[in-house]
ZAVOVEX-960674 format. One line per field, with one value per residue (C-alpha): residue number from 0; x, y negated, z negated. Coordinates in steps of 0.05 Angstrom, whole numbers. Layout:
BEGIN
i: c(NUM; ...)
c1: c(X; ...)
c2: c(Y; ...)
c3: c(Z; ...)
***
This chain:
BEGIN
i: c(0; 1; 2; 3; 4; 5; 6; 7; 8; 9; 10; 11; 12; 13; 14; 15; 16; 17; 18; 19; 20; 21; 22; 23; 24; 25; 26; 27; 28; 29; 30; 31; 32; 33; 34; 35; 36; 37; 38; 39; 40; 41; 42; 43; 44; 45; 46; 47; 48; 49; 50; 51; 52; 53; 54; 55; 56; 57; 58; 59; 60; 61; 62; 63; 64; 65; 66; 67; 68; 69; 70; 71; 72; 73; 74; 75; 76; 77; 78; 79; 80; 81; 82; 83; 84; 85; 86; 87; 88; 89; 90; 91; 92; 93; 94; 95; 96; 97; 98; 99; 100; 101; 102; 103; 104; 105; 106; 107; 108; 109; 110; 111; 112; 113; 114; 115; 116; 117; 118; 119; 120; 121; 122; 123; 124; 125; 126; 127; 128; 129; 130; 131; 132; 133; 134; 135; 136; 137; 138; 139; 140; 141; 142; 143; 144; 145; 146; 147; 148; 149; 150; 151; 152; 153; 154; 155; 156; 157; 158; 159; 160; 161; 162; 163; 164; 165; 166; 167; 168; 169; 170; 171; 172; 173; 174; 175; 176; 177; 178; 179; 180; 181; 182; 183; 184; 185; 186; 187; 188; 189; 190; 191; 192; 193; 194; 195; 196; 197; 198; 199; 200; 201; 202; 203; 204; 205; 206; 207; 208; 209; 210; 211; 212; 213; 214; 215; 216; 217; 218; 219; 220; 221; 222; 223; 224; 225; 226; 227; 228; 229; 230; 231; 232; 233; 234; 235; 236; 237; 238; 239; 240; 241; 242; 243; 244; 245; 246; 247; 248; 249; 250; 251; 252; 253; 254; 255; 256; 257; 258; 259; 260; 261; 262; 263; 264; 265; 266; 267; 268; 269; 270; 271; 272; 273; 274; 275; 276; 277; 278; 279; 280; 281; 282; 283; 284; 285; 286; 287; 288; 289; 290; 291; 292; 293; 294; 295; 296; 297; 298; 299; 300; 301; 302; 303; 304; 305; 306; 307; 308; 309; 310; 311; 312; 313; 314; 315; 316; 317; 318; 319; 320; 321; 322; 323; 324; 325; 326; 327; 328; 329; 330; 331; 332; 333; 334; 335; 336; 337; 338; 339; 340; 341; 342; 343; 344; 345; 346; 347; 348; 349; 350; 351; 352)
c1: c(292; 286; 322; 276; 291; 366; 370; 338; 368; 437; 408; 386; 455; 489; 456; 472; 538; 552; 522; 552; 613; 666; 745; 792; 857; 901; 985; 1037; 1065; 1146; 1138; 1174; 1111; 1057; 1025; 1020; 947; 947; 901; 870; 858; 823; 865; 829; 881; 935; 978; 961; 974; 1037; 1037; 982; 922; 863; 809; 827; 825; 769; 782; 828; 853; 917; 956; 956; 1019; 1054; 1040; 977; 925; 856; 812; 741; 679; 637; 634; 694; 679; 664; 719; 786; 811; 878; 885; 933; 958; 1000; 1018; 1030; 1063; 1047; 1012; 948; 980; 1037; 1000; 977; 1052; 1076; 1023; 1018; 1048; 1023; 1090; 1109; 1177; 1144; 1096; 1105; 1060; 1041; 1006; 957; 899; 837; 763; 701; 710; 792; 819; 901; 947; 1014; 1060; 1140; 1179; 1241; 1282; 1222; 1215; 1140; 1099; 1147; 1092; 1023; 992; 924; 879; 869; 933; 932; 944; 1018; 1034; 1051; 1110; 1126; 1140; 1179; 1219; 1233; 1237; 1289; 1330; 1323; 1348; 1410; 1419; 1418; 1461; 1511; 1535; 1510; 1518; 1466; 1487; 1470; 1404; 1386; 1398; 1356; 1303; 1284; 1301; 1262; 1200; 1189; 1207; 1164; 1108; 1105; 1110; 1047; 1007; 1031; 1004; 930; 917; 908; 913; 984; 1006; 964; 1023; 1072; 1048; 1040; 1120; 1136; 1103; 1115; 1136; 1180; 1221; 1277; 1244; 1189; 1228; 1231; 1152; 1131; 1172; 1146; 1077; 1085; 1089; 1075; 1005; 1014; 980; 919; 917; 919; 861; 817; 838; 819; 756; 731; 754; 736; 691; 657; 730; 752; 818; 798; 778; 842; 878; 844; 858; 921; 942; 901; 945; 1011; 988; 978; 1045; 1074; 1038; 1056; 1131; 1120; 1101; 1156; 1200; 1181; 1231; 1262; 1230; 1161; 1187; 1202; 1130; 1101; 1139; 1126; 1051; 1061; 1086; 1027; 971; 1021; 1016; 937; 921; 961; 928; 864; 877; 905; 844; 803; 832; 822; 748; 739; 772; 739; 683; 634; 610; 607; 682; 694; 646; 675; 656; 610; 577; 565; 531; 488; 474; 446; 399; 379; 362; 328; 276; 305; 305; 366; 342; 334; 404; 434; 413; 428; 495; 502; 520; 486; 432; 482; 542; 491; 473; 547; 552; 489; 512; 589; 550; 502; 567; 607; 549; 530; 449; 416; 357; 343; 301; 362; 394; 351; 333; 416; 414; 337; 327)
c2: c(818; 791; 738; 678; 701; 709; 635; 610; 639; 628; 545; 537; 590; 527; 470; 490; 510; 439; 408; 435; 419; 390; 375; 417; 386; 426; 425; 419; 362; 376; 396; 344; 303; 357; 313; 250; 236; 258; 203; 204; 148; 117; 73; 16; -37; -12; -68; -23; 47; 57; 34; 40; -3; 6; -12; 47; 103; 151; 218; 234; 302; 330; 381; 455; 479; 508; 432; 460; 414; 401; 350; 379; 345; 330; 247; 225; 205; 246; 206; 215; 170; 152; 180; 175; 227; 201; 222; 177; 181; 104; 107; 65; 12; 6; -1; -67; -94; -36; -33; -104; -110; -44; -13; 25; 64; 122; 136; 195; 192; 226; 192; 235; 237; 273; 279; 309; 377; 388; 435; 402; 441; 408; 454; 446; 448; 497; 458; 452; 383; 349; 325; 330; 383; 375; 444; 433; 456; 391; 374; 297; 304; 307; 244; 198; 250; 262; 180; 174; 227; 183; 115; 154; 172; 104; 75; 107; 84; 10; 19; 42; -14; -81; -132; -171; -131; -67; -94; -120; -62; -16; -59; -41; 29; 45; 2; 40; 110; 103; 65; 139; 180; 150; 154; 227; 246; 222; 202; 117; 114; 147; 88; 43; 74; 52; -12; -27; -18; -46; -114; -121; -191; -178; -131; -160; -129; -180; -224; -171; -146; -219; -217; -151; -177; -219; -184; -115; -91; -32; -74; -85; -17; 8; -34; -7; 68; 47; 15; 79; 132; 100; 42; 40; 37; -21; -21; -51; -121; -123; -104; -147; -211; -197; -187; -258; -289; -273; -282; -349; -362; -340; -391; -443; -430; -440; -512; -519; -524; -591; -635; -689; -737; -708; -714; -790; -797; -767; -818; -874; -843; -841; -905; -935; -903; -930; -1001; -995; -977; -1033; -1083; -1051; -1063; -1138; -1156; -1120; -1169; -1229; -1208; -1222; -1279; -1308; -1354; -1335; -1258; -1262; -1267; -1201; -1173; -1150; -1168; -1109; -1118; -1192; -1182; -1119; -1169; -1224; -1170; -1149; -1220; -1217; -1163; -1109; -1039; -995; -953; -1018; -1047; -979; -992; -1063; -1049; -983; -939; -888; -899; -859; -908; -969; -937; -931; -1008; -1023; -987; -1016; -1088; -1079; -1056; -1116; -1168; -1134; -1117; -1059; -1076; -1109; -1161; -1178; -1191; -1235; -1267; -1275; -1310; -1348; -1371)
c3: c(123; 196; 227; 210; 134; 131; 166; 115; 66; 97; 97; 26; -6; 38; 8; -56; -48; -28; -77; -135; -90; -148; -147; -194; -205; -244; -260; -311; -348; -383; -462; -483; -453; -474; -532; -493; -462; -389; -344; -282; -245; -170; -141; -102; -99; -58; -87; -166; -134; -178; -258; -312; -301; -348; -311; -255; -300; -289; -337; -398; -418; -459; -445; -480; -511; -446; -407; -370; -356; -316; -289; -260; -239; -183; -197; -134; -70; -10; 35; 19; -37; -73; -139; -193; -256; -301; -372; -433; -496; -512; -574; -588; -618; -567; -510; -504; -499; -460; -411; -405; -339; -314; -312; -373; -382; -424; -368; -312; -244; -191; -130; -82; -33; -49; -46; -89; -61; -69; -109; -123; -163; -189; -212; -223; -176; -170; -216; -266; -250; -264; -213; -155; -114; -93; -65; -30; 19; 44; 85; 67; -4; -11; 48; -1; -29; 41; 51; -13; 12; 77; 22; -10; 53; 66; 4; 14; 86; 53; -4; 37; 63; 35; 94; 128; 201; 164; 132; 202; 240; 181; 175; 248; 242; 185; 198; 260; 230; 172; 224; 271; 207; 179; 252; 263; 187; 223; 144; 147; 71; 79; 133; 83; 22; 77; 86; 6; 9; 68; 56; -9; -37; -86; -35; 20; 72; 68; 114; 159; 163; 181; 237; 256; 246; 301; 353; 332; 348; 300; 243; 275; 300; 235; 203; 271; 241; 172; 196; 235; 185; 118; 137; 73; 28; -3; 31; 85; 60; 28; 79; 126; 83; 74; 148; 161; 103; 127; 203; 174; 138; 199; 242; 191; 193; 269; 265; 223; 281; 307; 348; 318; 350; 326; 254; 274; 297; 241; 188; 235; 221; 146; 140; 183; 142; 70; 109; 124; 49; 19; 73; 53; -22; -12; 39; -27; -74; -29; -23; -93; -98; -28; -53; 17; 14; 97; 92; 77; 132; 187; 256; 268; 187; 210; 276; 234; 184; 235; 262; 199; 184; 256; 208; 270; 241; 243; 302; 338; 312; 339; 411; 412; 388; 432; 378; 326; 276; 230; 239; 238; 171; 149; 170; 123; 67; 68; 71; 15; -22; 6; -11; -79; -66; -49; -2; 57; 24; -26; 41; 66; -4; 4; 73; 78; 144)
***
């Protein structure tokens, strides 16, 4: 076989090697969980990654009668992803109410990156506890495990003492410890996880991230590393509104701050515009009751209406008047309205000359 042959053969043994390319993951759920249905699951809300949500499931399987279980196909996406296994021992009829909310108590998870091509293995850990590992090939896989370790750590480091000095002085620690982690990972998804926790509503360190949103480039530079690394994921739209949302709450809170004497302009304001619509109503009522329609014309209406009697167009109205055809228009139409008709000829028929 010469040269020429053995590349090609080399080529085409290639080729198809990657294209029956397909992920394996394999692991172990506890006994006690062994007859509950084990799902798996693409996460692509970041706000859904932990919980049971029905629409992101993607495979079923169940467990033999050691706890060993496997997911294998070739139907994932080539980019890295955020997947979820979780096992269940809702039955059928349960799970509407305990589901409901997407957080059930009889459900076990385990978060993780992969693609089409990884082979994950979950095994227990030393202390035969479930989903506590992820071994890979592909290094990403277990971040998220390695952040919850660091949530953990800093769980503690808040409970210990529960006083606004020590919340303030965590916040910063911990935003910025958990903000390097996720860049020196070089996995976005994994600062993405951070994020998910970090600027979570429902959590007191919500305060904190919009304050660190404002002057912090570190959000922005993370939705420039999304964009380049997975700029076809639906992370990034998501992302990307919800950094313009709270970059708009923030602003908002700014003009909150106004000097009093701002304040006092604005209800002088308000009380103007509450005096122009009741002088608009009361001149309304007299307009009706005035027995003369010219009455309630005003001064511009009238002299529109004596050109219009003139038989001048609104084009030449508008440059006798020096203004727009579209305001001469706006005049026409509020007199018609004013003088009940609806054509120049009612006018005139109106006003005969």
């Amino acid at each position: 076989m010469n040269r020429i042959q053995f590349f090609l053969c080399f080529l085409i043994g290639s080729i198809s090697v990657t294209g029956i390319a397909q992920y394996k993951f394999t692991g172990y759920v506890d006994p006690n969980l062994s007859e509950g249905t084990i799902y798996l699951s693409m996460v692509e809300d970041y706000r859904k990654i932990s919980g049971v949500y029905p629409e992101q499931i993607l495979s079923t399987t169940a467990a033999d009668s050691s706890g060993y279980f496997s997911f294998s196909d070739n139907n994932l996406s080539l980019e890295n992803r955020i997947y979820r296994i979780h096992v269940d021992t809702c039955s059928e009829a349960d799970q509407n109410t305990s589901h409901f909310t997407g957080h059930c108590p009889n459900s076990k998870e385990v978060v993780f990156v992969a693609n089409n091509s990884d082979t994950i293995n979950l095994p227990f850990s030393f202390d035969d506890e479930m989903f506590c590992r992820v071994e890979s090939k592909n290094e990403k896989a277990n971040s998220f495990l390695k952040i919850d370790s660091l949530k953990h750590d800093m769980r503690f480091a808040f409970g210990t003492y529960r006083s606004e000095a020590n919340r303030k002085v965590n916040s910063k620690k911990w935003f910025t410890i958990l903000q390097d982690y996720g860049e020196q990972l070089h996995e976005p998804l994994a600062e993405l996880y951070s994020y998910a926790f970090l600027s979570d509503r429902t959590q007191q360190l919500h305060t904190y991230y919009l304050q660190d949103l404002k002057t912090n480039p570190y959000y922005d530079n993370l939705l420039q590393r999304l964009s380049e690394k997975y700029p076809n994921s639906p992370y990034i739209e998501q992302y990307k509104a919800e950094i313009t949302s709270d970059k708009y709450i923030i602003s908002s809170h700014k003009s909150d701050t106004f000097p009093w004497w701002l304040w006092l302009l604005l209800g002088i304001t308000l009380l103007s515009l509450v005096g122009n619509f009741y002088f608009f109503g009361k001149l309304k009522k007299l307009k009706l009751e005035t027995p003369s329609p010219v009455a309630s014309l005003s001064n511009q209406e009238k002299k529109v209406l004596d050109l219009i009697l003139e038989d001048k167009s609104n084009k030449e109205i508008a440059s006798m008047l020096f203004v727009s055809v579209s305001t001469i228009k706006t005049h026409v139409n509020n007199l018609y309205k004013k003088l009940n008709v609806s054509s120049r000829d009612e006018v005139k028929a109106m006003f005969p000359r």
